[in-house]
N, C-alpha and C positions, 0 to 999 in steps of 0.2 A: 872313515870316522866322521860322524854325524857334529857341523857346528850346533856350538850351541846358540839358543836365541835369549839374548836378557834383555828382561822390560827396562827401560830407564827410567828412574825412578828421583823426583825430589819429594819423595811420600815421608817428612818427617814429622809431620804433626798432622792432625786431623783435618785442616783443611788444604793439607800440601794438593800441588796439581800431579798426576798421574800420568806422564809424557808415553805416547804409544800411538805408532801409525797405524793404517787401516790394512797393513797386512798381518802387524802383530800380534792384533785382534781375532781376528780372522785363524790363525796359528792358535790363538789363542783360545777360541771356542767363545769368542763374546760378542754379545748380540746385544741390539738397543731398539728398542720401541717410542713409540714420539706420546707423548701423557695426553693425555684429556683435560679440559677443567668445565666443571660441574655447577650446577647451583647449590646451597646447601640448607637446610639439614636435608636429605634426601631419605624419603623415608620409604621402608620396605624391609625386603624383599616381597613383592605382591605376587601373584600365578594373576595370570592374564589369559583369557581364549580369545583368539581373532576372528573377525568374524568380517562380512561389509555391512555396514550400513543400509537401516530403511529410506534413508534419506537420498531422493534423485533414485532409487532402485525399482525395478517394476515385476510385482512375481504373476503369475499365468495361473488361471484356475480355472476348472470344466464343471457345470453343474451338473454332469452324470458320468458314469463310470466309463471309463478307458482303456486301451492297452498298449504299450510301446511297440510299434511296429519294427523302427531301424534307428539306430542312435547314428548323428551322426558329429556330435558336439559332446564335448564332457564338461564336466563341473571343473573347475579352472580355467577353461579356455575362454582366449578373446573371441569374441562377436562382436560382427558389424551389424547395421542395422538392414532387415531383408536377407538376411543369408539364414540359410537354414539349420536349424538345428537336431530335430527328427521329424517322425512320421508315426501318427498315430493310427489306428483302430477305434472310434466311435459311433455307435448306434445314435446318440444321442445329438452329434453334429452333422452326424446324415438325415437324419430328420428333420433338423433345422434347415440345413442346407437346401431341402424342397419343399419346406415350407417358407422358405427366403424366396426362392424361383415363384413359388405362384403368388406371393403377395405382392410381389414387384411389378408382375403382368396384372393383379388386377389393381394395383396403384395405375400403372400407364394406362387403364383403359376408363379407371374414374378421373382422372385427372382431363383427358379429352371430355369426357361427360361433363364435366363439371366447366371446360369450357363451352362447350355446345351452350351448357344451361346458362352461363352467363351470358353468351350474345341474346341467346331468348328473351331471358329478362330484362335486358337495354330494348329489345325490340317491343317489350309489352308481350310477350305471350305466353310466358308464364309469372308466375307471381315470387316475392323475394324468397318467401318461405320455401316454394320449391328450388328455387338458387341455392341457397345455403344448404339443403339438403346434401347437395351434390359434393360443395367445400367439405363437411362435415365427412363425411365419407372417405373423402382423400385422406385430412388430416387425421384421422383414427389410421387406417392403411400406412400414412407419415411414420406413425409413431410404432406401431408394430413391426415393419420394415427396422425401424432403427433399436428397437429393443433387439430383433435377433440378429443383425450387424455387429452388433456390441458381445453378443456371446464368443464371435469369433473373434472378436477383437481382444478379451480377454483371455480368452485361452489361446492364442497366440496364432489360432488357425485359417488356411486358405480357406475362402467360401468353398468353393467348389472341389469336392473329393477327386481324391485320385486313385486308380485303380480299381475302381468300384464304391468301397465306402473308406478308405486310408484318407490323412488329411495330415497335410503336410505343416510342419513350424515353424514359423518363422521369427527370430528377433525383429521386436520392434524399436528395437536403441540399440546402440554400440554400447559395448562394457564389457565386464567380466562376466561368465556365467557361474553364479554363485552357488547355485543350486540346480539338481535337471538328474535327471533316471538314469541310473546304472548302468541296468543291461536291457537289450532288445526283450519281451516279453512282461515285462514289469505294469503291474496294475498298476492306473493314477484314479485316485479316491475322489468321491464328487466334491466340490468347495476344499478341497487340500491342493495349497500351491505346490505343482509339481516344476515350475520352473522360476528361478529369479536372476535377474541379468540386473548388476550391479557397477554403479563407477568405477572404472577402475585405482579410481584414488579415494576410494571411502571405504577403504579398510579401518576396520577399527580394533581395540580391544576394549575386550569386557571385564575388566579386573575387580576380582574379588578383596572385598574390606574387611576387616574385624570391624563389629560395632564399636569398639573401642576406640576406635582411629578415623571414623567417620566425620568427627568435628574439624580432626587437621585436613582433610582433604577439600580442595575447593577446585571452583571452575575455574579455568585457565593456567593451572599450575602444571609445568613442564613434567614429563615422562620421560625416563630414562632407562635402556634395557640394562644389559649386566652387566656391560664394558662401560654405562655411563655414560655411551654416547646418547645423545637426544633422540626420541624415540617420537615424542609428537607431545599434545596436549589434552588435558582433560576439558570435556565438553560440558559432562552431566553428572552428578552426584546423587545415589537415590537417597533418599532421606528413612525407608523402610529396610525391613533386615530378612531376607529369606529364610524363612525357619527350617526350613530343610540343609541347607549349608552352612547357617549362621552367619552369615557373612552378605554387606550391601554390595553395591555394585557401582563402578565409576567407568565410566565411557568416556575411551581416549580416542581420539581421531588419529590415524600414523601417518608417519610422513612415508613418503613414498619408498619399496624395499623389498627389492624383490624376492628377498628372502623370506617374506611372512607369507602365510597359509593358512586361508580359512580354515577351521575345524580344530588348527591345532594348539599350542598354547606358550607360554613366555614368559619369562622374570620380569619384572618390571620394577623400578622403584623411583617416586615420586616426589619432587622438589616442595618443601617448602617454602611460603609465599616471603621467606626473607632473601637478600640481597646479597648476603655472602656469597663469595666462589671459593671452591676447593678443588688443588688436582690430584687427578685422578693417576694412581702409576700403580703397575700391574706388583704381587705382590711376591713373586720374585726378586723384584726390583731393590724390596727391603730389606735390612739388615745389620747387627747391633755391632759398634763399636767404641770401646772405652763406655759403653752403658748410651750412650746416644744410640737414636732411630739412622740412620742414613741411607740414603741414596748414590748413587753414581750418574754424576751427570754429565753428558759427552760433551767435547769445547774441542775447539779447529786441531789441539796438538795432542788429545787424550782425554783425562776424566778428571771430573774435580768432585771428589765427595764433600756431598751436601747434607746437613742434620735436619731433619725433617721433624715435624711434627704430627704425630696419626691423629685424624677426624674419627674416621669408621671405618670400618674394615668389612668390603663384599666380599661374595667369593670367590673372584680373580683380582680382585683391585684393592686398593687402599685408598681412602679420601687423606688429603693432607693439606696443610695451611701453602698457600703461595709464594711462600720465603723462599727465593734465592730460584725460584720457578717459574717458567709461565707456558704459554697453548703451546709455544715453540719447542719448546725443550725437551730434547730427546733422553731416556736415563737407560744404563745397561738393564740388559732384564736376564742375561743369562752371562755365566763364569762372573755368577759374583765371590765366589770364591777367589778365583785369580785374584780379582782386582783389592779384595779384602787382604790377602797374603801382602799383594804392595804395600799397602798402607804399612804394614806392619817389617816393612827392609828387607823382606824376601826375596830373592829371584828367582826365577824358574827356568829349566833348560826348555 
């Protein structure tokens, strides 16, 4: 024959304590979660897409057409700086590549010329005008030299091919790679960045506004996701409305989370620049009795229901005034049933 288990109980008025150890609980099917507390008025629910930041990001561009030889990096992945991340196919950096090799030979052979010509001219035997000839010469050759340097340098490529005309990729900064080709055979379009290797802590989101709501939203005002934890801050405000979406656009910077993913997208909603706080307790948690809001809040011997006052209501949470609550305070969030029968003299096997 099965004992029975009875809650003990001093639950004679509304704010009686609810004596209950942490096996009875347990027995009991109740569970408690620890509250949040927020800024308020927190406004929202906004859609947010993540993205990283141009800021500190560097993207790779080819000025003629390409083809992806062998991927060996994907878009999410970390990158160090010099490590590789494919191997391309182009006509157009094989071409530079040997017009790089013979400029450079005949840089090194005007730069000798061009000193020969200066001892000359300290010796008198030839004149300044032919000296400078010679400078002039180098520094044209200087600058060509460095114009096609710079192609590889933006597109991310080894000077010297490999395999014949293949040219390999390299990161030139550590980061995330925020962007970068598919799959092996994939065209890269001329002046289209086909790679962007990004901070790893300059994720952002891009949250869409009603023109409506444009004037409440400002810089530095706190972001919070759906649970109301702190999500980062707002950086930028456009002041124009996309007419295609109807809706402006507010750049949040995130804090660090590993949980976010460029491409994808997020709830969001955003603190107003006033000074209130309100906590946050999930919406289970709630529950009417004698016509009052209440809570159940856990204390060293059981639970002490608390009368609560609703702010707003998310879609897992409730905003509520800080009475009788604070960051500490853990409240049941599940068998509120149970704990609702105590109040009212019941016991339970």
């Amino acid at each position: 024959m099965k004992k029975s288990l009875l809650i003990l109980l001093s639950a004679t008025a509304l704010m009686a304590q609810i004596t209950m150890n942490e096996a009875q609980m347990k027995k009991m099917g109740i569970a408690v979660e620890q509250v949040r507390m927020i800024k308020s008025e927190a406004m929202g629910p906004f859609i947010g897409t993540f993205d990283y930041s141009d800021k500190g990001a560097r993207s790779y561009t080819l000025s003629g057409e390409a083809t992806v030889a062998e991927l060996m990096k994907q878009t999410g992945d970390s990158v160090k700086k010099g490590e590789v991340i494919c191997t391309i196919a182009s006509s157009e950096l094989l071409s530079s590549s040997y017009e790089l090799n013979d400029l450079r030979n005949r840089l090194k052979l005007a730069q000798e010329y061009a000193k020969k010509d200066d001892t000359l001219y300290k010796d008198g035997v030839i004149s300044l005008r032919e000296s400078q000839k010679s400078s002039i010469e180098v520094l044209s050759l200087k600058s060509k030299v460095a114009e096609i340097e710079n192609r590889f340098v933006f597109s991310g490529a080894d000077i010297h091919p490999k395999n014949g005309m293949m040219f390999t990729i390299r990161a030139r900064q550590s980061g995330i790679l925020a962007h970068a080709p598919l799959k092996a055979g994939e065209k890269i379009e001329p002046f289209v960045p086909y790679l962007k290797i990004a901070s790893a802590n300059a994720l952002s989101a891009f949250i869409k506004i009603p023109p409506k709501m444009i004037g409440s939203i400002h810089k530095g005002a706190l972001v919070m996701d759906k649970t109301g934890a702190e999500a980062g801050k707002i950086t930028a405000v456009s002041s124009a409305v996309d007419v295609m979406s109807n809706s402006a656009t507010a750049i949040a910077v995130l804090n660090a989370n590993n949980n976010n993913r460029a491409g994808t997208s997020g709830e969001f909603y955003i603190a107003s620049m006033q000074t209130d706080k309100w906590i946050l307790i999930p919406r289970s948690s709630v529950t009417k009795y004698k016509k009052n809001d209440i809570c159940f809040v856990l204390t060293p011997t059981g639970f002490k229901p608390q009368t609560i006052q609703i702010q707003k209501i998310y879609k897992d949470y409730i905003a509520v005034k800080p009475e009788g609550l604070d960051s500490a305070s853990k409240v049941a969030s599940d068998g509120i049933i149970t704990l609702k029968g105590a109040l009212s003299g019941l016991g339970f096997e």
